[in-house]
ROLUM-931900 format. One record per atom (N, C-alpha, C): residue in one letter; x, y, z. Coordinates in steps of 0.2 Angstrom, whole numbers, padded with zeros to 4 digits, always signed. Layout:
BEGIN
AXYZ
...
END
This chain:
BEGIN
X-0162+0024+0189
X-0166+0029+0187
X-0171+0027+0181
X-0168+0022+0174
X-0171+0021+0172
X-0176+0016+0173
X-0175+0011+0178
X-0178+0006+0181
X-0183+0010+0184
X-0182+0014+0187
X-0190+0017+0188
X-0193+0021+0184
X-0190+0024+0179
X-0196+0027+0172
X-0200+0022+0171
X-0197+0014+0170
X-0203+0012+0164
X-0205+0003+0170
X-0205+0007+0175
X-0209+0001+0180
X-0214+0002+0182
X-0219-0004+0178
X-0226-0004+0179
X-0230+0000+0184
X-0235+0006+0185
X-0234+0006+0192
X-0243+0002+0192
X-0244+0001+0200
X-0248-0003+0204
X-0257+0000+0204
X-0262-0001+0201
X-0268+0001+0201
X-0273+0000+0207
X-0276+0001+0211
X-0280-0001+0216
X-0286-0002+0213
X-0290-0009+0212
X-0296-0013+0208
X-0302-0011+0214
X-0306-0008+0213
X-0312-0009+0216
X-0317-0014+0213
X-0319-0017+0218
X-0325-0021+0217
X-0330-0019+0213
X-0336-0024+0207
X-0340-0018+0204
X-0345-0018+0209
X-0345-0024+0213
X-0354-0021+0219
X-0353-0015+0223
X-0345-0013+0225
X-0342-0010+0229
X-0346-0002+0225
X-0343-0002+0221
X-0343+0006+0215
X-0351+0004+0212
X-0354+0000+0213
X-0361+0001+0214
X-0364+0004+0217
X-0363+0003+0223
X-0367+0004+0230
X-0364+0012+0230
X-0357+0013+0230
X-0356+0020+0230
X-0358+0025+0226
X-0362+0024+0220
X-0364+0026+0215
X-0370+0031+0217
X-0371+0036+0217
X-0378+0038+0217
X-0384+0038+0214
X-0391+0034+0216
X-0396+0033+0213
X-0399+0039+0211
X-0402+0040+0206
X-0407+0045+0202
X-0413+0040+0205
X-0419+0043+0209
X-0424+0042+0209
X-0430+0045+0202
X-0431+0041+0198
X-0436+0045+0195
X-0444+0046+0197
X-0449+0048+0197
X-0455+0047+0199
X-0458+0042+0196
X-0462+0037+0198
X-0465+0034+0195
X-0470+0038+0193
X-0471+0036+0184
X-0477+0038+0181
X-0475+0046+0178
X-0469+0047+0180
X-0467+0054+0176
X-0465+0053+0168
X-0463+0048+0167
X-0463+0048+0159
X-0467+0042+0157
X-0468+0040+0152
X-0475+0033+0150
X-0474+0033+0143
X-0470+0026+0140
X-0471+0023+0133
X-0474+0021+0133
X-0479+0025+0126
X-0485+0020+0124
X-0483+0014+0121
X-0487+0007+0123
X-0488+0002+0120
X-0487+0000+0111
X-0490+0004+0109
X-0494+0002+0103
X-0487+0007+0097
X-0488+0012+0103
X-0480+0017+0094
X-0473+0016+0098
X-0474+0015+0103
X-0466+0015+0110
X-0463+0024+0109
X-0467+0027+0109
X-0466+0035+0110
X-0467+0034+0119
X-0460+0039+0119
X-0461+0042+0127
X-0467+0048+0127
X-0469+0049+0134
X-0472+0055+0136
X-0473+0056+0140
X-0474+0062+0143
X-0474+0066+0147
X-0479+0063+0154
X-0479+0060+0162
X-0487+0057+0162
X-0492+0063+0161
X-0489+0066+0164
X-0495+0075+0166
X-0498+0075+0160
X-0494+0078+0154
X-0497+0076+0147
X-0501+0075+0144
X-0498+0067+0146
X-0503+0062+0144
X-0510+0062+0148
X-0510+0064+0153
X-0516+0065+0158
X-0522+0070+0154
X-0518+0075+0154
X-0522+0082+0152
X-0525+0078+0143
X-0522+0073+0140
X-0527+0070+0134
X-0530+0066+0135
X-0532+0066+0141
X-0538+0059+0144
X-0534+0053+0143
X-0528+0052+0143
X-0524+0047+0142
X-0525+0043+0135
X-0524+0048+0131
X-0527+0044+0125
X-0517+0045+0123
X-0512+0043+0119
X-0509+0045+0114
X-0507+0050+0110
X-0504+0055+0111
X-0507+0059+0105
X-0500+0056+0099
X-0498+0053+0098
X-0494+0050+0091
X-0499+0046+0088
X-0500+0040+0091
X-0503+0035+0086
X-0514+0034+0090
X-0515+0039+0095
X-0522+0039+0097
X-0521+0032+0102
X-0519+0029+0103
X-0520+0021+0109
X-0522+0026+0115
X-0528+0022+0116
X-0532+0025+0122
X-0528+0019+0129
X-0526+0021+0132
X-0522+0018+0139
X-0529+0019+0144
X-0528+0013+0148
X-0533+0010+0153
X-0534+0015+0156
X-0540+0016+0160
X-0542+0021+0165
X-0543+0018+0171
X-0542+0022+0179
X-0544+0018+0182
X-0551+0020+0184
X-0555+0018+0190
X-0562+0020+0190
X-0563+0025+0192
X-0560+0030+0196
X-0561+0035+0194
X-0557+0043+0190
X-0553+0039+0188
X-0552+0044+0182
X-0556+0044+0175
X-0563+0038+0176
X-0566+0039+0171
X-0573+0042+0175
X-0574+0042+0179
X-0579+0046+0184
X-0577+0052+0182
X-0570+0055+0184
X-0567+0063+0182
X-0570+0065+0175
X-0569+0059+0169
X-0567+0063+0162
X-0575+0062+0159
X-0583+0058+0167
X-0587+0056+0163
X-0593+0060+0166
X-0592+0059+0173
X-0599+0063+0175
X-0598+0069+0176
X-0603+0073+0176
X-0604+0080+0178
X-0599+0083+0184
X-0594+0087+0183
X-0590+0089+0189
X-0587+0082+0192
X-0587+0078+0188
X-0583+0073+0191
X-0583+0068+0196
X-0591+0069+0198
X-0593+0069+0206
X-0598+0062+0203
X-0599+0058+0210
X-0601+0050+0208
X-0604+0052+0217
X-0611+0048+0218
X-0612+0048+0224
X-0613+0039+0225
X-0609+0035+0227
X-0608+0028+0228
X-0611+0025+0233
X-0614+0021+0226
X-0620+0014+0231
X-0616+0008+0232
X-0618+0004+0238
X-0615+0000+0241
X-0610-0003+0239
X-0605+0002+0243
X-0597+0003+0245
X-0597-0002+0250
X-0601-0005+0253
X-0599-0009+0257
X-0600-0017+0258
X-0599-0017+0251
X-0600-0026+0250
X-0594-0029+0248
X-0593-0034+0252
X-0587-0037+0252
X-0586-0045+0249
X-0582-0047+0245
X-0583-0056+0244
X-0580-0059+0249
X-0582-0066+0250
X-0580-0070+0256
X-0575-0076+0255
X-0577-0078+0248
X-0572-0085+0248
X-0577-0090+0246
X-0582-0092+0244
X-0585-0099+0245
X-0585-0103+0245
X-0581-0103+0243
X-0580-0111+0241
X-0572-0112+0243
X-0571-0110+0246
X-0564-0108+0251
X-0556-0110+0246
X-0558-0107+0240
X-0549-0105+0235
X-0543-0106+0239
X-0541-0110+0239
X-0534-0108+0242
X-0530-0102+0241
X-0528-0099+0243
X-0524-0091+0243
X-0529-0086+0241
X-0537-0087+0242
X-0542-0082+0238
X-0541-0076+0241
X-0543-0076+0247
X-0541-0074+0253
X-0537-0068+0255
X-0530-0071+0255
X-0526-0066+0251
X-0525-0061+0248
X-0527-0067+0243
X-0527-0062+0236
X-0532-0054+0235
X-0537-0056+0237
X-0541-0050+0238
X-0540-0046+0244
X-0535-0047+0250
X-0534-0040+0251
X-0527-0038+0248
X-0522-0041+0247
X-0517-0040+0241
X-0521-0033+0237
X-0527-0036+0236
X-0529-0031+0226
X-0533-0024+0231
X-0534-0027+0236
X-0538-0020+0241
X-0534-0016+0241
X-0528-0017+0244
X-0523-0013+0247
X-0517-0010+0239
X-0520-0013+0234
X-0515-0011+0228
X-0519-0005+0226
X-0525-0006+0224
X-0530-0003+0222
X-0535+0002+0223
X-0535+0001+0231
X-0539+0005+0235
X-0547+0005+0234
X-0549-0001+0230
X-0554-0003+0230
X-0557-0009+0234
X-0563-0010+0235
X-0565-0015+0238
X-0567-0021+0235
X-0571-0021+0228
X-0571-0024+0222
X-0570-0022+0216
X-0569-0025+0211
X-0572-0025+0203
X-0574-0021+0202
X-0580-0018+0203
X-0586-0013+0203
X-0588-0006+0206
X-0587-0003+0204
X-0591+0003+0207
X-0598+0005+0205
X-0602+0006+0207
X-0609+0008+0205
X-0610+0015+0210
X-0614+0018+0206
X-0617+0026+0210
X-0620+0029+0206
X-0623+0035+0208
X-0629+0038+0204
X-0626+0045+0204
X-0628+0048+0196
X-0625+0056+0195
X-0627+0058+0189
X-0624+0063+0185
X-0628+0065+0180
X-0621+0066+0174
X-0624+0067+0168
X-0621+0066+0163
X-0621+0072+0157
X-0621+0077+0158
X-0625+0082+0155
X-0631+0085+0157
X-0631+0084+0163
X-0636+0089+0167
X-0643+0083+0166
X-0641+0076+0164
X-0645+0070+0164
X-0645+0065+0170
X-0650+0063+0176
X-0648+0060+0180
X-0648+0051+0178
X-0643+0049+0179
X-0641+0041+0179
X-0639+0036+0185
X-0639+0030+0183
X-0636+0025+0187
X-0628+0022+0183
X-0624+0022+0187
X-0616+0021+0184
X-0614+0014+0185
X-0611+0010+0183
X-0607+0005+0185
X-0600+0006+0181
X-0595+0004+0184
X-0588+0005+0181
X-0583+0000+0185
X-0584-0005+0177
X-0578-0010+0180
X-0570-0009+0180
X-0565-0010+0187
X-0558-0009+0186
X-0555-0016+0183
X-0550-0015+0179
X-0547-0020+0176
X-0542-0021+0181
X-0542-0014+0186
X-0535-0014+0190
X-0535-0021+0193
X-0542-0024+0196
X-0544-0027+0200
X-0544-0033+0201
X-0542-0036+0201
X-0541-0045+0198
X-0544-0043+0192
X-0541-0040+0187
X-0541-0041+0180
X-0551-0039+0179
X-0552-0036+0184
X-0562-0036+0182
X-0565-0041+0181
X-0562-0045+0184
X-0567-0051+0184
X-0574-0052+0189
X-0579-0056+0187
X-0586-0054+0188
X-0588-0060+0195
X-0585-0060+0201
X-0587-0065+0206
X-0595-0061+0209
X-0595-0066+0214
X-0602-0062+0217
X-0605-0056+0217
X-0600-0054+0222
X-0601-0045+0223
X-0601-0044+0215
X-0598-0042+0211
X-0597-0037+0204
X-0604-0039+0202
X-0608-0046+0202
X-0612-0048+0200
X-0618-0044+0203
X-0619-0047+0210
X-0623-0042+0215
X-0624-0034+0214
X-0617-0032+0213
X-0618-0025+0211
X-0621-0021+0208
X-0619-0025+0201
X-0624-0024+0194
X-0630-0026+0196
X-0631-0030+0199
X-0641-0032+0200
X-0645-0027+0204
X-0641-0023+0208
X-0642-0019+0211
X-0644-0011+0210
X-0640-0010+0203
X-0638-0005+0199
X-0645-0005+0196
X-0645-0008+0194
X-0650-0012+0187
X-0656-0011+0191
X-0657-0013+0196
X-0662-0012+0201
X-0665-0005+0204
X-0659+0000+0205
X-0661+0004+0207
X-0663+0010+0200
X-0657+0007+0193
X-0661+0009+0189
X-0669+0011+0188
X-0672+0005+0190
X-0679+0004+0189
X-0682+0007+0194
X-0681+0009+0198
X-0684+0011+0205
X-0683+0018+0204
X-0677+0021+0200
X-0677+0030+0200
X-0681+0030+0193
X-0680+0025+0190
X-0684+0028+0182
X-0681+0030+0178
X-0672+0029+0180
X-0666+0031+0177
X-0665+0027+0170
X-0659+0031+0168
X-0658+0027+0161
X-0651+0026+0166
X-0648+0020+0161
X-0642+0015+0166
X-0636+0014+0161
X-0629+0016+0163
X-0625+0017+0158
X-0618+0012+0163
X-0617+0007+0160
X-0610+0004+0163
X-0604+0003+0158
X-0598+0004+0161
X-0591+0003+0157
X-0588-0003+0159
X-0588-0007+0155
X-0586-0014+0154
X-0580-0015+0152
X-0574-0017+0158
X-0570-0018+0158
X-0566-0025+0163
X-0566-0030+0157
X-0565-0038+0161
X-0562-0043+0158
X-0558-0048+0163
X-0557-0053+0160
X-0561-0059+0161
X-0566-0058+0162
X-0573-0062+0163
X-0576-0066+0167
X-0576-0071+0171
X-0580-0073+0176
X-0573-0076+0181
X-0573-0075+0189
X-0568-0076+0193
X-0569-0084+0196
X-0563-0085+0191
X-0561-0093+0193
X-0562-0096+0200
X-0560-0092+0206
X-0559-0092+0211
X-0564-0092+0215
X-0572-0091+0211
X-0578-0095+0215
X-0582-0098+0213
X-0580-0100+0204
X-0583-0106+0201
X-0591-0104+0201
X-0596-0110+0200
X-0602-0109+0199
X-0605-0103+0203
X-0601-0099+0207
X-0604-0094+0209
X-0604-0088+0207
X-0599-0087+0201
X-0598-0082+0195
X-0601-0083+0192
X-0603-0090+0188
X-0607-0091+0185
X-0611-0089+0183
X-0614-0089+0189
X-0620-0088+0190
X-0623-0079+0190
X-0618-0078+0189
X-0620-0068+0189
X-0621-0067+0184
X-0620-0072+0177
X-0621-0070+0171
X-0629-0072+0170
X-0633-0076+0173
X-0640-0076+0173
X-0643-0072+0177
X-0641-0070+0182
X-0643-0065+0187
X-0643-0056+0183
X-0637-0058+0182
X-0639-0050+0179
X-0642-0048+0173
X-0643-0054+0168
X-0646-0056+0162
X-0653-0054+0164
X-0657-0058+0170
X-0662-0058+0171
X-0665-0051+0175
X-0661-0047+0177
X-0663-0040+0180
X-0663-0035+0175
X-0657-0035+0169
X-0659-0032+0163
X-0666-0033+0159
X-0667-0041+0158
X-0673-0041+0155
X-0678-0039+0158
X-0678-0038+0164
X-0685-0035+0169
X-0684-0026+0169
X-0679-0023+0167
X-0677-0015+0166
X-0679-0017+0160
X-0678-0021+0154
X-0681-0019+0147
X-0688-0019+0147
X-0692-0024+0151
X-0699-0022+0150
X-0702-0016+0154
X-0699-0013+0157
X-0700-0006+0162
X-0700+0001+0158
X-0695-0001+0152
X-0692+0003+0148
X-0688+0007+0147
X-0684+0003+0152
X-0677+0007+0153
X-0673+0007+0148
X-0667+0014+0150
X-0663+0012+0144
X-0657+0012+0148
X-0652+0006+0142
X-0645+0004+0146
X-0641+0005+0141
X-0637+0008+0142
X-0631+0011+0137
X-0626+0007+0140
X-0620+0000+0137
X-0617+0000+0139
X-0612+0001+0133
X-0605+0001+0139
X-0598+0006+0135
X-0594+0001+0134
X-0589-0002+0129
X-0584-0008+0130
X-0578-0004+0131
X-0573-0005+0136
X-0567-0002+0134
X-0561-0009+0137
X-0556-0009+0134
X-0550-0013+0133
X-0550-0015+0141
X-0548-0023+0140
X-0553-0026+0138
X-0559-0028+0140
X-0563-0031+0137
X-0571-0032+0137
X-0571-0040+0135
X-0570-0048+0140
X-0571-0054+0138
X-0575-0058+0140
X-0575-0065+0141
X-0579-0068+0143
X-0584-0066+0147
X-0587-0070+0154
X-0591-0069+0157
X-0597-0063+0156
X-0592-0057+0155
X-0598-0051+0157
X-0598-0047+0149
X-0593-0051+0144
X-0594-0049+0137
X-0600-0052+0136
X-0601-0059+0138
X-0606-0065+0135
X-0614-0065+0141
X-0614-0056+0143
X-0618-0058+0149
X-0622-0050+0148
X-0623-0047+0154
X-0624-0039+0153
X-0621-0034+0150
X-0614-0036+0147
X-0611-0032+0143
X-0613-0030+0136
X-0616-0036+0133
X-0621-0036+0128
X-0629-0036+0128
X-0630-0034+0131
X-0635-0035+0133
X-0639-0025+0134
X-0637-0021+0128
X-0636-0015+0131
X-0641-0012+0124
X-0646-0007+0126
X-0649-0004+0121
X-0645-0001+0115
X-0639+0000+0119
X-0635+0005+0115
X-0628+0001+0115
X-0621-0003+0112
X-0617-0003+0114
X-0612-0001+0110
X-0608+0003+0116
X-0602+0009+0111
X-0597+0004+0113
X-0590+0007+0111
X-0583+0005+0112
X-0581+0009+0110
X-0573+0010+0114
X-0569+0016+0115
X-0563+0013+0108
X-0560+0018+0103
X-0555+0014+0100
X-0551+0009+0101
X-0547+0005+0099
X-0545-0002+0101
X-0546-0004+0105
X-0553-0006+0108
X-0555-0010+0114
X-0556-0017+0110
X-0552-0021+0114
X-0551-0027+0114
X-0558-0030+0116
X-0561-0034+0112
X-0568-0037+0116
X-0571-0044+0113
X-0574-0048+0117
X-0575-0055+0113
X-0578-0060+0119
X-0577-0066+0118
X-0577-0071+0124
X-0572-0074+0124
X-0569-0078+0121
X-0562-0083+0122
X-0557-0080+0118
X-0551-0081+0124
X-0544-0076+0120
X-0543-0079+0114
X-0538-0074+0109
X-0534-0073+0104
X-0533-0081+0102
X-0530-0082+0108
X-0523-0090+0105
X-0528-0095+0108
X-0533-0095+0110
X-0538-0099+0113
X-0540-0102+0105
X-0542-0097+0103
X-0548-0099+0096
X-0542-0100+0093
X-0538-0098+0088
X-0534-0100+0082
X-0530-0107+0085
X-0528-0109+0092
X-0527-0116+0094
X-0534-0121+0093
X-0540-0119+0094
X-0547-0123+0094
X-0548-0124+0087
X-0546-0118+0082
X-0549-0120+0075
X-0545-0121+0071
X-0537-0120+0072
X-0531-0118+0070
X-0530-0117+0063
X-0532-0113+0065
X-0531-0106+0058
X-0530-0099+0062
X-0526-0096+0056
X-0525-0087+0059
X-0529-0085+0057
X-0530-0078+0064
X-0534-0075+0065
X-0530-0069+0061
X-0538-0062+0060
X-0535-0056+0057
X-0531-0053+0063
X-0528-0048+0057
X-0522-0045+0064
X-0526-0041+0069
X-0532-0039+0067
X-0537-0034+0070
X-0544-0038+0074
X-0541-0045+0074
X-0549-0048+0076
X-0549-0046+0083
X-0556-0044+0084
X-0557-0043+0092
X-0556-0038+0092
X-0555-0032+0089
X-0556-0024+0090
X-0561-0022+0090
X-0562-0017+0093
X-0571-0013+0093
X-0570-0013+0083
X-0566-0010+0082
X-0567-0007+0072
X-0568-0015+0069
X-0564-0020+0071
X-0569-0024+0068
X-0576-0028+0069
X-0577-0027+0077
X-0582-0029+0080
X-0589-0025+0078
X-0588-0018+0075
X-0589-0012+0071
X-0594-0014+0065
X-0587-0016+0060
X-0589-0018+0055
X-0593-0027+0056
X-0592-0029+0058
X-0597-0038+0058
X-0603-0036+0064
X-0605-0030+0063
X-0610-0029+0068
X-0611-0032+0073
X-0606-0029+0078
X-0608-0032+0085
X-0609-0026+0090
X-0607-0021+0087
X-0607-0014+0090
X-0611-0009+0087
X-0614-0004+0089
X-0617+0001+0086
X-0612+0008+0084
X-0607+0008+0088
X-0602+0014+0088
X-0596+0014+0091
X-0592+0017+0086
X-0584+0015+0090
X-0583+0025+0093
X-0583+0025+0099
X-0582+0031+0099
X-0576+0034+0105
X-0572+0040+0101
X-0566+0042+0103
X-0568+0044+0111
X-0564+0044+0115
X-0563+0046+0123
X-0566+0054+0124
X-0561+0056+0119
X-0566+0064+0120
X-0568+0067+0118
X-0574+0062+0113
X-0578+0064+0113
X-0586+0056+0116
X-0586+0055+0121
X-0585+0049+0124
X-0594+0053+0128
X-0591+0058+0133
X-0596+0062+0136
X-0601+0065+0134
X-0600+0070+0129
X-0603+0072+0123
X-0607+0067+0120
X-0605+0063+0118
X-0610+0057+0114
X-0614+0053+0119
X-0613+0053+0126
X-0618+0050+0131
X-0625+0057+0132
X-0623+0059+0132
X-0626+0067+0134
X-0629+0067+0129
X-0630+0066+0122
X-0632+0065+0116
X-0640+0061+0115
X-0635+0056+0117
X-0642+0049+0118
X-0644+0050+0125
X-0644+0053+0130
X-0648+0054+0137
X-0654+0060+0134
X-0651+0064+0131
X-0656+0069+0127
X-0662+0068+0123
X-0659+0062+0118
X-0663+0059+0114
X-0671+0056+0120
X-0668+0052+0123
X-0671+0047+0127
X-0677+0053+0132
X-0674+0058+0134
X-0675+0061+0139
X-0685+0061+0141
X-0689+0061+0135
X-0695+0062+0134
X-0695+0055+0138
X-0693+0050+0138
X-0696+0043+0139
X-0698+0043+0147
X-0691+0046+0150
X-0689+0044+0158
X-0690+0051+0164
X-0690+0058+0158
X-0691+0061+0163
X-0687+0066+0160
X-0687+0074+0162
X-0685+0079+0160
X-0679+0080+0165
X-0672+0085+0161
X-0666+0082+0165
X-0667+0087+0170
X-0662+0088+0175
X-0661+0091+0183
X-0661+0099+0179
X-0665+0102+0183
X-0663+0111+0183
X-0657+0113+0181
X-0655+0116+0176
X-0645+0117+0176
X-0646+0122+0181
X-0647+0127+0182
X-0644+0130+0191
X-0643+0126+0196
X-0645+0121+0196
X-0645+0117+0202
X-0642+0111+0200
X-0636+0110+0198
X-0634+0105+0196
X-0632+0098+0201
X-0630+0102+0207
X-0628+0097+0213
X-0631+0094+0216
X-0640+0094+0215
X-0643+0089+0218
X-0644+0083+0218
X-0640+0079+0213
X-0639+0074+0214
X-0631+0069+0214
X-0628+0074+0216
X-0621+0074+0216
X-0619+0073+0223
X-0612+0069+0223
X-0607+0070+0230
X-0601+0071+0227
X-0598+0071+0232
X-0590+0069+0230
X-0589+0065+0228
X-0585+0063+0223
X-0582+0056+0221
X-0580+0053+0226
X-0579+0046+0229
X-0575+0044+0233
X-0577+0042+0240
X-0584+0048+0240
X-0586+0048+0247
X-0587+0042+0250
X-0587+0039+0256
X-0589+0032+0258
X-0598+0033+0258
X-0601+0028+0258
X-0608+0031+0258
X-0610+0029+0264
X-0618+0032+0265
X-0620+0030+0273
X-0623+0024+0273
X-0622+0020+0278
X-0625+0014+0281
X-0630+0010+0277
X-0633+0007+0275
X-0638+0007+0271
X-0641+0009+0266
X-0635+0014+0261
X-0636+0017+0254
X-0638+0011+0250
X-0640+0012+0244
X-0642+0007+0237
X-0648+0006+0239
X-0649+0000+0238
X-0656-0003+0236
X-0659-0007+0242
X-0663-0006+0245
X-0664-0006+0252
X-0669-0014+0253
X-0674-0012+0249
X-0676-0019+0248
X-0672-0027+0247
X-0669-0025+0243
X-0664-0031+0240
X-0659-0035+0245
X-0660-0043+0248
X-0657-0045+0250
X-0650-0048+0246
X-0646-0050+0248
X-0639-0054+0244
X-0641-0059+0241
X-0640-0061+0235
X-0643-0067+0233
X-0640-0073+0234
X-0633-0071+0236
X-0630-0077+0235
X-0627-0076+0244
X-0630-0077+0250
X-0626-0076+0255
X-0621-0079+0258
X-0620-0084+0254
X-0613-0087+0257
X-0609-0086+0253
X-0608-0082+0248
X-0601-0077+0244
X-0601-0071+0243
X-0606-0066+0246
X-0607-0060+0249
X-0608-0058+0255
X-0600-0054+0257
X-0603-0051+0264
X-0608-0045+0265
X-0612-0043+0267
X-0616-0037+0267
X-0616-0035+0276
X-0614-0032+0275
X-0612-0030+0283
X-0617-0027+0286
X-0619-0021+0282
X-0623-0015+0285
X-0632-0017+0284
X-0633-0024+0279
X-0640-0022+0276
X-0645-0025+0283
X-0641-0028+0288
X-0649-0029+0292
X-0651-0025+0296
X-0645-0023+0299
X-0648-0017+0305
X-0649-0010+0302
X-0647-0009+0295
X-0647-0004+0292
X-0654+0000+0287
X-0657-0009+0287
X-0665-0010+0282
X-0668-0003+0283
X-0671-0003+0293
X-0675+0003+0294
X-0672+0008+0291
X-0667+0011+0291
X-0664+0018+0292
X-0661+0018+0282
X-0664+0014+0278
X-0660+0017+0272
X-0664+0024+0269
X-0670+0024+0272
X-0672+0030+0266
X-0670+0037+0269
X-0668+0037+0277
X-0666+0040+0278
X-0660+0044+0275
X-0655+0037+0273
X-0650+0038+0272
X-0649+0042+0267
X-0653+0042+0263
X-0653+0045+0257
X-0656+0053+0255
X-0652+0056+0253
X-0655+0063+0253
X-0660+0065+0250
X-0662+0071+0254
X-0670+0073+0251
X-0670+0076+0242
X-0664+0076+0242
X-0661+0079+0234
X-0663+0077+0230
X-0660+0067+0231
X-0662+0064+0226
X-0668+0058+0228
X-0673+0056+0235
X-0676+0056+0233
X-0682+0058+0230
X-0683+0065+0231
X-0688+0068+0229
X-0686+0069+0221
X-0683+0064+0216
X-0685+0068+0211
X-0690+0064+0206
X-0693+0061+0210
X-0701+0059+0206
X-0706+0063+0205
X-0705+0065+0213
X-0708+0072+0211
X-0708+0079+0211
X-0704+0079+0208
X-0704+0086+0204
X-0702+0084+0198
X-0704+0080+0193
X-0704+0076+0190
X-0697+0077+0184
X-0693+0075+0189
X-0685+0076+0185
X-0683+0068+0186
X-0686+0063+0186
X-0683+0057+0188
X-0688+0052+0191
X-0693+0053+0189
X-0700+0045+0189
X-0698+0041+0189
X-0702+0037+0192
X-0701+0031+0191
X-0703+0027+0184
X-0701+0021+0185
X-0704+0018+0178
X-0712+0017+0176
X-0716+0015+0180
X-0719+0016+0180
X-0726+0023+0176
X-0722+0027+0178
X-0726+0034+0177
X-0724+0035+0168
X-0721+0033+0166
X-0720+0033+0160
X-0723+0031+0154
END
């Protein structure tokens, strides 16, 4: 009797992968909750959303993608998309480039770098560019370059004023002198819209480096920045290993980029809108009077929409044809101005959007 009161009794051990695997998983949503960076506060995403993604603890403005700054930037949110259909090819044939670019397609649901299209901004008509960081980091190969030239070009052909959001890690390794080269290219289309008398607002947001900091990015009648946008040409640990000495803890901030004059205004997210609508107002006399407010959708589409055949700049061949695919621009030449609605192009005359020339 008492040998059985105080003998040991027998445990059955489960395995820990076993009592793992039978454990049941909590899915959480991806993006339902978001610590910021800069204070490590949780939030809410939806939240955080409905505050343009800005932080409400410490203000850190979190990246945007292309178009959720289309949503928080043009008119109704709506973007009508010039040549959506140019595609990079490889030129100099990268090993994995290839790849890699449909990898970043298929992550991003972009085609490149860049979006370009034409909409309005307080009832002001514009030309847009908006670089994704999502996208191999925004780096500036052919196409992002071609697009921008194109932009820059159509500016000048509506008579538009030209507002880009520059977001990049600067020229793409992966086609060599053919990136390069978009820093002279776009240089040189700029300078030909400054003697036209265009105006180009360009916007820095986190981050803004190399190539297309040291190229169009600068190169802007107006240039803002969003709060701590990081912006420069060669990284942080590049410069203090080159000159070795520390750097300020804030160097390469728009506030201090601010302060040593390199920027004209550091301006918050929301009020980002409002201050472009500001300065399209001011300019307004130069370029033309803005669109009717009852009619505000005349130079609108859907965000997102694919565009037709031969949208953008009709005249313009690829500059660089062996690292730009263009699929649609030969058989498409006849038929662009078709493509383009009688909305926007008739706004020369009814004098809501001249050309440069009339000015």
């Amino acid at each position: 009797m008492f040998k059985d009161l105080f003998q040991k009794r027998k445990y059955a051990t489960i395995p820990p992968d076993r009592l793992r695997a039978e454990r049941p998983k909590r899915e959480i949503p991806e993006g339902l909750m978001i610590r910021c960076p800069k204070c490590g506060n949780i939030h809410l995403g939806k939240e955080l959303e409905k505050n343009l993604k800005v932080c409400p603890s410490c203000d850190h403005h979190f990246r945007l993608s292309v178009w959720e700054r289309v949503a928080i930037t043009m008119d109704d949110g709506r973007l009508r998309e010039l040549d959506a259909h140019l595609d990079s090819v490889d030129p100099i044939e990268f090993p994995g480039y290839r790849e890699k670019l449909e990898q970043q397609k298929a992550k991003t649901g972009l085609r490149e770098a860049v979006v370009t299209g034409e909409g309005t901004i307080g009832g002001y008509p514009v030309v847009v560019g908006i670089l994704s960081f999502d996208f191999f980091t925004g780096s500036m190969g052919s196409v992002v370059g071609e697009k921008v030239t194109r932009a820059i070009e159509r500016a000048m052909e509506r008579g538009w004023p030209l507002v880009i959001f520059s977001a990049s890690g600067g020229a793409r390794m992966q086609e060599s002198i053919f990136s390069l080269m978009q820093m002279a290219k776009t240089g040189a289309a700029l300078a030909k819209f400054h003697e036209r008398r265009g105006l180009f607002i360009s916007v820095l947001t986190d981050p803004t480096l190399g190539g297309v900091s040291a190229s169009f990015a600068t190169l802007g009648d107006y240039i803002i920045a969003e709060p701590g946008a990081t912006f420069g040409f060669a990284g942080r640990i590049v410069i203090e290993q080159t000159i070795r000495q520390k750097l300020p803890d804030e160097f390469q901030t728009a506030e201090f980029n601010l302060r040593h004059g390199q920027l004209d205004k550091v301006v918050h997210r929301k009020e980002m809108r409002a201050f472009l609508a500001k300065l399209l107002e001011m300019h307004a006399s130069v370029y033309g009077d803005a669109p009717a407010a009852e009619d505000p959708s005349a130079l609108r589409a859907e965000a997102g929409d694919a565009p037709e055949a031969g949208e953008g700049e009709a005249n313009s061949e690829a500059r660089e044809p062996g690292a730009v695919r263009d699929e649609v621009r030969e058989p498409a030449a006849a038929e662009s101005e078709a493509a383009v609605p009688a909305a926007v192009t008739s706004g020369a005359e009814t004098g809501k959007g001249g050309s440069s020339g009339d000015r």
